[in-house]
C-alpha positions in Angstrom: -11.2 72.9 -44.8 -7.6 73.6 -45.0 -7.0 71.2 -42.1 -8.8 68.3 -43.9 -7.1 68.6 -47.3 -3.3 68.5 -45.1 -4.6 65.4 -43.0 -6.1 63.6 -46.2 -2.6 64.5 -48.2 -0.7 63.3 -45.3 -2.6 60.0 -45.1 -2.3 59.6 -48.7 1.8 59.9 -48.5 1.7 57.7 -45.8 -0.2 55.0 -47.1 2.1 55.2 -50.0 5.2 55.1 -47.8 4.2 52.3 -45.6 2.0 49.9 -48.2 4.0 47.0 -50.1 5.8 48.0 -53.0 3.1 47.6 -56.3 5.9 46.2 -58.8 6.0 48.8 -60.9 2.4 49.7 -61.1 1.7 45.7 -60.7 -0.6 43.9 -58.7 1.1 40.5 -59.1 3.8 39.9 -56.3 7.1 37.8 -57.2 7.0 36.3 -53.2 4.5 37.4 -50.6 4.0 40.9 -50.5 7.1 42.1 -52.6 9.1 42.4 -56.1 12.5 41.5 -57.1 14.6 44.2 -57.0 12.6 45.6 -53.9 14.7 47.2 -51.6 15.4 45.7 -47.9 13.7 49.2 -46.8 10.0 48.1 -48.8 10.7 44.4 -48.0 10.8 45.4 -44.0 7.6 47.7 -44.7 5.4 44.5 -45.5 6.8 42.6 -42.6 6.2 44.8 -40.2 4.5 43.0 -37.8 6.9 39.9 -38.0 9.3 39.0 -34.9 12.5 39.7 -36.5 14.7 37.2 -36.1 17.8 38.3 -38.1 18.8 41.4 -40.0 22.1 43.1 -41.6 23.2 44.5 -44.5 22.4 41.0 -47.0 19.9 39.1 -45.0 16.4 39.4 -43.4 14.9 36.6 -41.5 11.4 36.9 -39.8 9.3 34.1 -38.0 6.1 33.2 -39.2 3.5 30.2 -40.3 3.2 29.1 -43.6 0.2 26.2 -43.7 0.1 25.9 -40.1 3.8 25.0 -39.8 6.3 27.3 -38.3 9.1 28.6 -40.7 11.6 31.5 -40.7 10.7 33.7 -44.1 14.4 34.9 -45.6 14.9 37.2 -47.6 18.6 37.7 -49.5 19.9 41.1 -51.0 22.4 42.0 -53.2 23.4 45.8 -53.7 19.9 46.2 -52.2 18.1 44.3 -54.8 16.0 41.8 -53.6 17.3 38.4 -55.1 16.0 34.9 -53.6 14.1 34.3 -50.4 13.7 30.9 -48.5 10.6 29.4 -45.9 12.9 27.4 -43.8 10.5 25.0 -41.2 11.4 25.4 -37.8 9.4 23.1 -36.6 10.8 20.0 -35.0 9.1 16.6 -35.4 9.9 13.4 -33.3 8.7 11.1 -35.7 10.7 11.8 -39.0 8.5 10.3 -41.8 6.2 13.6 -40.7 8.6 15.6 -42.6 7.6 13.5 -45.5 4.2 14.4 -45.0 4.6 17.7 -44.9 6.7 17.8 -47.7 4.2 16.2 -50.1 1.7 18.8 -48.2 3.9 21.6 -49.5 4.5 20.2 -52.9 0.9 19.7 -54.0 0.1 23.6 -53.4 2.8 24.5 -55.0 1.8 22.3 -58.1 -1.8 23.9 -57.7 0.0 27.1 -57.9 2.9 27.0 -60.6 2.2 23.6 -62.0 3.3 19.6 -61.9 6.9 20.2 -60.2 10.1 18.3 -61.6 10.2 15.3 -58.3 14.2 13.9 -57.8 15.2 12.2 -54.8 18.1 10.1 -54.0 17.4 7.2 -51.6 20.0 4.8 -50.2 19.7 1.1 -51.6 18.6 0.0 -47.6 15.7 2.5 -47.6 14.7 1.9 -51.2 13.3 -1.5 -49.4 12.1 -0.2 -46.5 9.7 2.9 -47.2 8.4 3.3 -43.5 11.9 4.2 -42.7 12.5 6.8 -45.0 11.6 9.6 -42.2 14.8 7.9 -40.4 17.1 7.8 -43.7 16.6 11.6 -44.4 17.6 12.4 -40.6 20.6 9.9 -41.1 21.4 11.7 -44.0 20.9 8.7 -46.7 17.5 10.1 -48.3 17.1 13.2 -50.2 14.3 14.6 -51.9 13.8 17.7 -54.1 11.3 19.9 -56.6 11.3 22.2 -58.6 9.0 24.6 -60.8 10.1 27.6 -63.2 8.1 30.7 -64.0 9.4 33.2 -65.9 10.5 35.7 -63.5 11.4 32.5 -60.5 13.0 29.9 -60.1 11.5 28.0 -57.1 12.8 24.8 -55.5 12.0 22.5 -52.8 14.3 20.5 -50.3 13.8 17.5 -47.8 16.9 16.7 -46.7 19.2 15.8 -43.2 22.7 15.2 -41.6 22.6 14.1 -38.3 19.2 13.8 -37.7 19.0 17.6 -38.0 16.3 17.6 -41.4 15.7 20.5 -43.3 12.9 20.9 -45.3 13.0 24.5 -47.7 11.1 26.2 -50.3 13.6 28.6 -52.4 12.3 31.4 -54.5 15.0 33.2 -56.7 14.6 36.0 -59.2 15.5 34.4 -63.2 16.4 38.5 -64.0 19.1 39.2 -60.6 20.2 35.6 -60.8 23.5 35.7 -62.5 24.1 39.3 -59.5 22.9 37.0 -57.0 25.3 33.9 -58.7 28.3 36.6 -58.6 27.7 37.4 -54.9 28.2 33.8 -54.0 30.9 33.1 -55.9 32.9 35.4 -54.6 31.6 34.6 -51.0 32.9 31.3 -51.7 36.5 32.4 -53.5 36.9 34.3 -50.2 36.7 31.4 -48.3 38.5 29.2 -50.1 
């Protein structure tokens, strides 16, 4: 009997140790399976059967699918606070205007989600004529497009864009309470540089 009750207690702390952090005795989850202000530790817990792709002390970057597209999932820290995180497609596309696509794709569940995003773009006078060439325009750089949504605890914001005909296409999550530490951080990143 003795031997059950230390199994069962050691299951328990276990289960504890390893599941995804709760949010302080939340259910909701500010961005997949974790809260802002998680700690890189719970944030690696819930990712756990991810192919890491890159990790130190501010950055965690794991592969995965998001709606059948292949993406790295990063996350950002500052002073072990969890602070923004990014989907960042991976996958490559010969034929440009299927970024398009797939950014239209993205933006509709995200509107289903957090409700009608705030659409901007910025398009080039020669691709403002020529709409089944806007796939090339972002690649070349001359086409940009972007949404945005705002909850109360995240900001969340969507990029199409390209240089080169290297086009990224991003979904940003970033916490409204850590933002001015996470603002700081970058700043000073930046003043270091400079």
């Amino acid at each position: 009997m003795v031997g059950t009750g230390y199994r069962l207690f050691w299951v328990v702390i276990s289960l504890l140790f390893l599941a995804p952090s709760l949010c302080h005795g939340q259910s909701n989850f500010d961005f997949r399976y974790v809260c802002w202000g998680s700690s890189k530790a719970e944030v690696k817990a819930t990712e756990n059967d991810k192919k890491i792709k890159y990790d130190d002390e501010d950055l965690f970057v794991v592969r995965d699918v998001l709606n059948g597209i292949d993406c790295d999932v990063v996350y950002i820290f500052v002073d072990d606070k969890l602070v923004r995180t990014k989907y960042v497609v991976t996958e490559k596309y010969s034929n440009l205007n299927t970024y398009i696509y797939k950014y239209n794709e993205f933006y509709k569940l995200l509107s289903e989600k957090y409700g009608d995003g705030k659409k901007s773009s910025i398009i080039s006078d020669h691709y403002k004529r020529k709409n089944s060439d806007l796939g090339i325009g972002i690649g070349m750089g001359e086409v940009h497009f972007f949404s945005e949504w705002k909850t109360p605890k995240t900001n969340i914001s969507m990029i199409l864009t390209g240089n080169n005909f290297d086009v990224t296409l991003a979904i940003e999550y970033q916490s409204v309470a850590l933002a001015q530490l996470d603002n700081e951080k970058q700043k000073k990143k930046l003043l270091k540089n400079l």
